[in-house]
C-alpha positions in Angstrom: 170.3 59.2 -66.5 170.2 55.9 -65.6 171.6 52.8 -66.8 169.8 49.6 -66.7 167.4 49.2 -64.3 166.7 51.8 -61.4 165.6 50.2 -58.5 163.7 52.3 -56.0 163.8 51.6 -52.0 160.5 51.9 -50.1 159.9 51.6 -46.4 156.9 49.2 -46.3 154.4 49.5 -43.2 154.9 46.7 -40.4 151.8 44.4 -39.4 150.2 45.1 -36.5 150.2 42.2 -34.4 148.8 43.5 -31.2 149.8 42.6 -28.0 151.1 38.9 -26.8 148.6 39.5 -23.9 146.1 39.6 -26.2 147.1 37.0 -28.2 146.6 34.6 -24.6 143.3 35.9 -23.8 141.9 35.1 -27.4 143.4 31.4 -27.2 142.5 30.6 -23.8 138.9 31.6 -24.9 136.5 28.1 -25.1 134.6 26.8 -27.6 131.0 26.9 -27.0 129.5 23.7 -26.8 126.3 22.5 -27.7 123.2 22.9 -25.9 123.1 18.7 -26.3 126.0 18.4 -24.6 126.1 17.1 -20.9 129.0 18.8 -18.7 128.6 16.7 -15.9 131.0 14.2 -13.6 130.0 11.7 -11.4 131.6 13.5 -9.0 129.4 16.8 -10.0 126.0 14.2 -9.7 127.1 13.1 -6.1 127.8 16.2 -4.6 124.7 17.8 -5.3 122.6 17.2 -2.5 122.7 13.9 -0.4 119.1 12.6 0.8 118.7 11.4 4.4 115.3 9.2 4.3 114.9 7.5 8.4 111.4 5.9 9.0 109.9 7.6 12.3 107.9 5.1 14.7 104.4 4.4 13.2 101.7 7.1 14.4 98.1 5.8 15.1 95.4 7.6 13.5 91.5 7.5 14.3 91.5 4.3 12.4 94.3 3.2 11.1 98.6 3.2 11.3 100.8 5.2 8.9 104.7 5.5 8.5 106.2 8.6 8.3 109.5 9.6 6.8 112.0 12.2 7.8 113.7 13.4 5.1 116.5 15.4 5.1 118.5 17.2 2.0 121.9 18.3 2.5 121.8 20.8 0.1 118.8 22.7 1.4 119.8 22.3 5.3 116.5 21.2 6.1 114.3 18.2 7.1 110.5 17.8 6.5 108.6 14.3 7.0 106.8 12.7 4.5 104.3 9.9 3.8 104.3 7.6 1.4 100.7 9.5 0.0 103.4 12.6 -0.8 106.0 10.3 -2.6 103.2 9.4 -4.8 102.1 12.7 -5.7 105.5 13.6 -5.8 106.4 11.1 -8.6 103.0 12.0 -10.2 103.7 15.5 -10.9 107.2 15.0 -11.9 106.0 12.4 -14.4 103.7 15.4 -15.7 106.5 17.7 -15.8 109.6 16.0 -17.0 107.8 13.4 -18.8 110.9 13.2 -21.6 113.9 13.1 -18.5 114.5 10.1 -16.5 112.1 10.0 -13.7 112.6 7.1 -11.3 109.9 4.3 -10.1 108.9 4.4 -6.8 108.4 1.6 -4.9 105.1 -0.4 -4.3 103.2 1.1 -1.3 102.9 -2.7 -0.1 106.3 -4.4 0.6 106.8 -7.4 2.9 109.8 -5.2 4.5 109.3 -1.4 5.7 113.2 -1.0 5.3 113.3 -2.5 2.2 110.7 0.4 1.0 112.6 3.1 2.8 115.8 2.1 0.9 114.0 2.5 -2.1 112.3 5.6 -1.5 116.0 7.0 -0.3 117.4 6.0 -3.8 114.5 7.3 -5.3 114.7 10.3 -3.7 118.3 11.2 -4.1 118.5 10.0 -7.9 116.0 13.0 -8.2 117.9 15.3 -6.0 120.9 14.6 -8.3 119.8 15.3 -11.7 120.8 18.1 -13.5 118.2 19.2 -15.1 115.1 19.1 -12.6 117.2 18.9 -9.2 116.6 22.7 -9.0 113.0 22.7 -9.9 110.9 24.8 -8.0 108.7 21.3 -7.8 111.9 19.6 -5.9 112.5 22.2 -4.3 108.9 22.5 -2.4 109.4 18.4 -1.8 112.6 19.0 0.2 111.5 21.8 2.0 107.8 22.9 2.1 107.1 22.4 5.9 103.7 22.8 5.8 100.7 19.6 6.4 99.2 20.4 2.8 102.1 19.7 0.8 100.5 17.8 -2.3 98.5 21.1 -3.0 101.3 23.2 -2.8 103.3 20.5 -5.2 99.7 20.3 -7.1 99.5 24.5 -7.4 103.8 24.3 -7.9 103.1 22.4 -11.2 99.8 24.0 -12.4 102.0 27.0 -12.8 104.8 25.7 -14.7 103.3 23.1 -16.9 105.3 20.4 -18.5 109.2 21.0 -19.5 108.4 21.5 -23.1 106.3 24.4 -22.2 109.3 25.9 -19.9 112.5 25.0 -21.9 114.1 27.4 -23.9 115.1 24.4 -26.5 112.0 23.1 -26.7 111.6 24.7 -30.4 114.8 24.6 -31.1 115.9 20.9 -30.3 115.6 19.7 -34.5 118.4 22.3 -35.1 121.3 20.5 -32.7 120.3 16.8 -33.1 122.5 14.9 -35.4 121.4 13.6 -38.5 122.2 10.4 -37.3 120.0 10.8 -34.1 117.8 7.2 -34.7 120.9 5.2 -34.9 122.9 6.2 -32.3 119.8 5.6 -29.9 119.1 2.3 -31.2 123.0 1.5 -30.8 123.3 3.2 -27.2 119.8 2.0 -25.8 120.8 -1.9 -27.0 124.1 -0.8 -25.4 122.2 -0.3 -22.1 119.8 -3.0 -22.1 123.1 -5.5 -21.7 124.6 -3.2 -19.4 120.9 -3.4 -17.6 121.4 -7.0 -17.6 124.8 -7.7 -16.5 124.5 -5.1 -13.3 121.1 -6.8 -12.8 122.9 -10.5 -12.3 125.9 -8.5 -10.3 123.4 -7.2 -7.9 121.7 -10.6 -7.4 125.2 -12.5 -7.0 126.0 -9.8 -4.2 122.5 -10.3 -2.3 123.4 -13.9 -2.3 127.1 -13.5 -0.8 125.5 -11.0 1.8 122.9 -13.1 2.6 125.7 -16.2 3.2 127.2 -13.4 5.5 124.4 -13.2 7.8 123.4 -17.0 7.5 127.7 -17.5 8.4 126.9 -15.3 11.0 123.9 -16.9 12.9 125.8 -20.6 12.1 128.6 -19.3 14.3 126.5 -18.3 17.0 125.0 -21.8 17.5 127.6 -23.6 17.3 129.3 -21.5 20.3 125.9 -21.8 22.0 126.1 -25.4 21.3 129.7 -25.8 22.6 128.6 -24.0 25.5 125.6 -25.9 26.5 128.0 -29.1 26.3 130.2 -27.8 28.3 127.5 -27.0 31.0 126.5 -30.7 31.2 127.0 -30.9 35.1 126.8 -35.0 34.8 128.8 -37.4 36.4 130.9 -39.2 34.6 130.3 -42.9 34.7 132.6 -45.3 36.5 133.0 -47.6 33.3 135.0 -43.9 31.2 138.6 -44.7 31.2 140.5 -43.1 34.4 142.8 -41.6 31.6 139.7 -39.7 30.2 140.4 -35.9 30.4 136.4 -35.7 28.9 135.8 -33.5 32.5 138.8 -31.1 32.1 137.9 -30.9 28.4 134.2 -29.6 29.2 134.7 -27.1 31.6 136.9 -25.2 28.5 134.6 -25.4 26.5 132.0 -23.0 28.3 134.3 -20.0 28.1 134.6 -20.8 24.4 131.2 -19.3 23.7 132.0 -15.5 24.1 134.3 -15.7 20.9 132.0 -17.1 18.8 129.4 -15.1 20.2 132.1 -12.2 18.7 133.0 -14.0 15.2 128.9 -13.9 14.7 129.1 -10.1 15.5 131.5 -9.1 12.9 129.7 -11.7 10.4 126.7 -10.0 10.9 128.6 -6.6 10.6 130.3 -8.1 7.1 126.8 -8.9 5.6 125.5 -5.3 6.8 128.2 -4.1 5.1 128.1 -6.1 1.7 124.4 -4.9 1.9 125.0 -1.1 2.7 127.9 -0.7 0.9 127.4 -2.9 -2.3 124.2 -4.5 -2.9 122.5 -0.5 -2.1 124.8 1.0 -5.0 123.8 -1.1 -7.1 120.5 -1.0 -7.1 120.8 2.6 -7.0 122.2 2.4 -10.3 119.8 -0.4 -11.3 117.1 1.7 -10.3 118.4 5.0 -12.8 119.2 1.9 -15.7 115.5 0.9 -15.4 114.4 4.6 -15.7 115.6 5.1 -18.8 114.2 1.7 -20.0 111.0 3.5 -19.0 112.4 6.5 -20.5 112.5 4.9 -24.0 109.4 3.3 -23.6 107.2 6.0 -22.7 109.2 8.0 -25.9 108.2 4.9 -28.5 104.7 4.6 -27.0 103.3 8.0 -26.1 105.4 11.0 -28.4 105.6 8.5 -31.8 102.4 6.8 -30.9 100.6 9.9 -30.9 102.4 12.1 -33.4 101.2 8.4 -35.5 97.9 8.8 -34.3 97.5 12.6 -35.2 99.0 12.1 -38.7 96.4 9.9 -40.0 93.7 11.9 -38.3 94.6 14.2 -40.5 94.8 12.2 -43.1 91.4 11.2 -42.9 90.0 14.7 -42.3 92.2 16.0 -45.9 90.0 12.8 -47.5 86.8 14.0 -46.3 87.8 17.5 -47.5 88.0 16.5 -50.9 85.3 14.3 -51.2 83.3 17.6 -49.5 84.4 19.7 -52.9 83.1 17.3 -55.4 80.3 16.5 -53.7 77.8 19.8 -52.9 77.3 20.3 -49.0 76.6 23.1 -47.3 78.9 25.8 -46.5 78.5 25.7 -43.1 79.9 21.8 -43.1 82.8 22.5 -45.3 84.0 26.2 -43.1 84.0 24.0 -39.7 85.8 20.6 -41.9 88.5 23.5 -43.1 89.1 25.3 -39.0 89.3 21.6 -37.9 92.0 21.0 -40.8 93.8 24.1 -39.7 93.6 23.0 -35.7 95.0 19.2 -37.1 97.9 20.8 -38.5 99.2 22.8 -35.6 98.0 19.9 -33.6 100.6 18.0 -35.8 103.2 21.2 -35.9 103.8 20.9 -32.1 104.0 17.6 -31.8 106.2 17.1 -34.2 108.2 20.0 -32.2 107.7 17.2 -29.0 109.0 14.5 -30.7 112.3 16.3 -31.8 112.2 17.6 -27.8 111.8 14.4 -26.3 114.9 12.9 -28.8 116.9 15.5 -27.6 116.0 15.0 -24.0 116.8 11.0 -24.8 120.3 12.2 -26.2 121.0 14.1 -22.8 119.5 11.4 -20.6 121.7 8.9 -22.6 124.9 10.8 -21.6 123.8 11.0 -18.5 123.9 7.2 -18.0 127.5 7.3 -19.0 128.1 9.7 -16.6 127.0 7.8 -14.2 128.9 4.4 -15.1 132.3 5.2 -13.0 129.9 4.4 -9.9 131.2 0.7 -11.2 134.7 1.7 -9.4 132.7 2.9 -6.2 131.0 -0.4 -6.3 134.0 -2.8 -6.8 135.9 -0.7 -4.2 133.6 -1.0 -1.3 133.3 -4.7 -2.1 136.6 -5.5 -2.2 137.2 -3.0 1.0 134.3 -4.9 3.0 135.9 -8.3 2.1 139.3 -7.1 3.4 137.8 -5.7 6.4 136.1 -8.6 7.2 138.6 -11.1 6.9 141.2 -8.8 9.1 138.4 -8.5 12.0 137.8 -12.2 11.7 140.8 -13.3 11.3 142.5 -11.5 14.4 139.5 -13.3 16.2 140.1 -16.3 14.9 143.8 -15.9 16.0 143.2 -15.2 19.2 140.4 -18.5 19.5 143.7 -20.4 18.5 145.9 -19.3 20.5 143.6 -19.7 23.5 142.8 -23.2 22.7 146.3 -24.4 22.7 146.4 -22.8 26.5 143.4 -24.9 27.2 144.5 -27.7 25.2 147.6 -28.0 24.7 149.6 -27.0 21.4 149.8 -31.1 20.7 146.3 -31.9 21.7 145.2 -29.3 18.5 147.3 -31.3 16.0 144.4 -33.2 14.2 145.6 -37.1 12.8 143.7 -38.0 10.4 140.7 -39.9 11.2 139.9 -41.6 8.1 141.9 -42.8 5.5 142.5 -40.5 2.7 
C-alpha cells in the first residue's frame, strides 16, 4: 500500500531532430523570388555580348552610293555587314515583338556626320545585345549572325513565327497576380524619378561635348601658334642698320624655328585628350541617354496605345450593350439581334485580352523600370574615365610642357625667361 502520492517514472520518447547536415541544406535553400523581380548587375548587362559596328568604304551601286556596316558580336564570334535598310527593319520588327520592353531609337538615316550615325547605331545595337529579356531572341540572334544577302526576310519570316512577346511569354496571363496593389503609384513616382534623372544626364552630356570640343579647339590653337612662331623665325630678312647693335632679335629668331615641333606635339595629345573625353565620356553617356529616352518612349507608347485602346474598346462596348437593349424593346428581326449578340460576345474577349495586355505591359514597365536602376552604376564608369582622361592629359602635357621650359632657358637663358611686369598692376 501506498502512502500519499505514488509517483510513477516513465521513459518518454526523444525528438527526432534529424541530422545537422540536413539541417544546412534546408537553411541554405533560397527563397524564390518573383517572376517581377530583375536579377541583374551592371556588370551581368555589360558582359553579355559587346557590339563592334566599323563603317566599310562606300560601295557604288548601278546608281547610287551606300554605306555598309561590319558588325561584329562578341558573344556569337561572328561578323556580318549590315546597311542601314536592315537596322530599320531590324528596329521595326523588334518594335512588333517587344512592343512593352525598352526598344531603343535608331538614328535618322540622314545625319550631317557618317560617324556620328555609326556611333549611334553601335549604342543602339549593343543596348539591344544587352538586354535580358530579348538579347537571346531568335530575332537578335538572326541580326548578329544570319550571313545571308536576304536578311530582312529571314528577320520578316523570324518574327511571323513568333508573334509579339505577349503571345510567347509564359506570364503574359499571369502578370495581374504578381503586380502590387500599388502598381500606378510607384510608376508615376519612379517614371517622375527618371524624367529628372533624364534631365540632369542630358545637361551632363552637353557640358562634356563642350569641354571636348575646347580640347580639340585647344588643340588646333596650339598648333598655330607653333606654326606661327615658326614662320617668324624663318623671316630670312636683314636686319636694318638703325636696330640697336645690342639687339639679340637675330639670335632670338633662329630659336624660335625649332620651337615648332613641340607644339606641333602639345596639339597631338590635345587632340588625343578631346578624342578621349569624346570616346570615353561624352559616348557613355549618351549610351545611357539613349536607354533613359527608351523608356520615355516606353511609357508613352504604354499611356497611348495599351490604355488608349483598352479605352477605346470599352466604350465600344458600351455602345453595342446600348444598342442591345434598345434592340429588345423595340421588335427587329432575329437575324439583327443573333449577329448584335456574337459581336457582344467578340467585344468582350476583345476586352478580356486586352485587359490581360494592359496588366502585361505594367508588368513589363515594372521590369524595365528596374532595369534602369540597374543600369545607373554606369554613373561611376562615367566619372571614372573623365576624371582618368583629365589626369592623363595633364601628365602627357605637362611633361611636354616641362621639357618646352627647360629647352627655352638653354635657348634663352634662365634670366631672359623671368617676365617683369610690363604694365602696371
Amino acid at each position: 500500500m501506498c502512502v500519499g502520492k505514488c509517483f510513477i517514472f516513465k521513459t518518454f520518447p526523444k525528438p527526432q531532430l534529424g541530422e545537422f547536415k540536413d539541417l544546412q541544406t534546408l537553411r541554405m535553400q533560397p527563397t524564390q523570388e518573383s517572376p517581377l523581380t530583375v536579377s541583374q548587375t551592371l556588370g551581368k548587362l555589360l558582359a553579355r555580348d559587346t557590339v563592334q559596328v566599323e563603317l566599310i568604304p562606300e560601295k557604288k551601286g548601278l546608281f547610287l552610293k551606300h554605306v555598309e556596316y561590319q558588325i561584329t558580336s562578341q558573344h556569337f564570334k561572328i561578323s556580318v555587314y549590315r546597311r542601314y535598310s536592315d537596322f530599320d527593319v531590324f528596329h521595326e520588327l523588334l518594335l512588333q515583338r517587344f512592343a512593352y520592353r525598352m526598344v531603343p531609337a535608331l538614328p535618322p538615316k540622314r545625319m550631317d556626320f557618317i560617324e556620328g550615325r555609326r556611333r549611334a547605331l553601335g549604342r543602339f545595337i549593343n543596348l539591344v545585345a544587352r538586354h535580358p529579356f530579348f538579347s537571346e531572341d531568335e530575332l537578335v540572334k538572326t541580326f548578329l549572325t544570319f550571313n545571308g544577302s536576304d536578311v530582312q526576310v529571314k528577320m520578316r519570316d523570324a518574327c511571323k513565327k513568333m508573334g509579339d512577346e505577349f503571345m510567347t511569354n509564359t506570364m503574359a496571363t499571369l502578370a495581374k497576380e504578381y503586380l502590387p496593389a500599388d502598381i500606378q503609384a510607384q510608376f508615376s513616382s519612379s517614371r517622375e524619378l527618371i524624367r529628372n534623372i533624364h534631365n540632369s544626364f542630358h545637361k551632363l552630356r552637353d557640358r562634356a561635348e563642350k569641354m571636348a570640343e575646347r580640347s580639340k579647339e585647344n588643340a588646333t590653337d596650339l598648333l598655330m601658334f607653333g606654326r606661327e612662331l615658326s614662320t617668324l623665325g624663318s623671316d630670312g630678312s636683314p636686319i636694318p642698320s638703325l636696330a640697336s647693335s645690342q639687339s639679340t632679335w637675330g639670335i632670338l629668331r633662329q630659336s624660335l624655328k625649332g620651337l615648332s615641333v613641340e607644339f606641333a606635339l602639345l596639339a597631338d595629345k590635345g587632340a588625343q585628350q578631346g578624342r578621349r573625353e569624346e570616346d570615353d565620356v561624352v559616348e557613355k553617356l549618351n549610351l545611357f541617354l539613349d536607354l533613359l529616352q527608351s523608356y520615355r518612349d516606353l511609357c508613352e507608347r504604354h499611356e497611348k496605345g495599351v490604355l488608349h485602346e483598352h479605352q477605346r474598346a470599352l466604350q465600344k462596348y458600351g455602345m453595342m450593350k446600348r444598342q442591345m437593349m434598345s434592340a429588345t424593346v423595340q421588335p427587329k428581326e432575329q437575324v439583327s439581334v443573333e449577329q448584335l449578340e456574337s459581336r457582344i460576345v467578340q467585344q468582350e474577349n476583345a476586352i478580356q485580352t486586352m485587359e490581360l495586355r494592359n496588366y502585361f505591359s505594367l508588368f513589363c514597365l515594372h521590369q524595365e523600370t528596374q532595369l534602369i536602376f540597374t543600369y545607373l552604376p554606369i554613373t561611376s564608369h562615367i566619372l571614372g574615365a573623365f576624371v582618368n582622361s583629365q589626369v592623363q592629359g595633364h601628365q602627357e602635357m605637362g611633361a611636354v610642357w616641362n621639357d618646352l621650359q627647360q629647352k627655352l632657358g638653354c635657348l634663352f637663358g634662365v634670366d631672359e625667361m623671368q617676365s617683369p611686369p610690363l604694365t602696371a598692376k
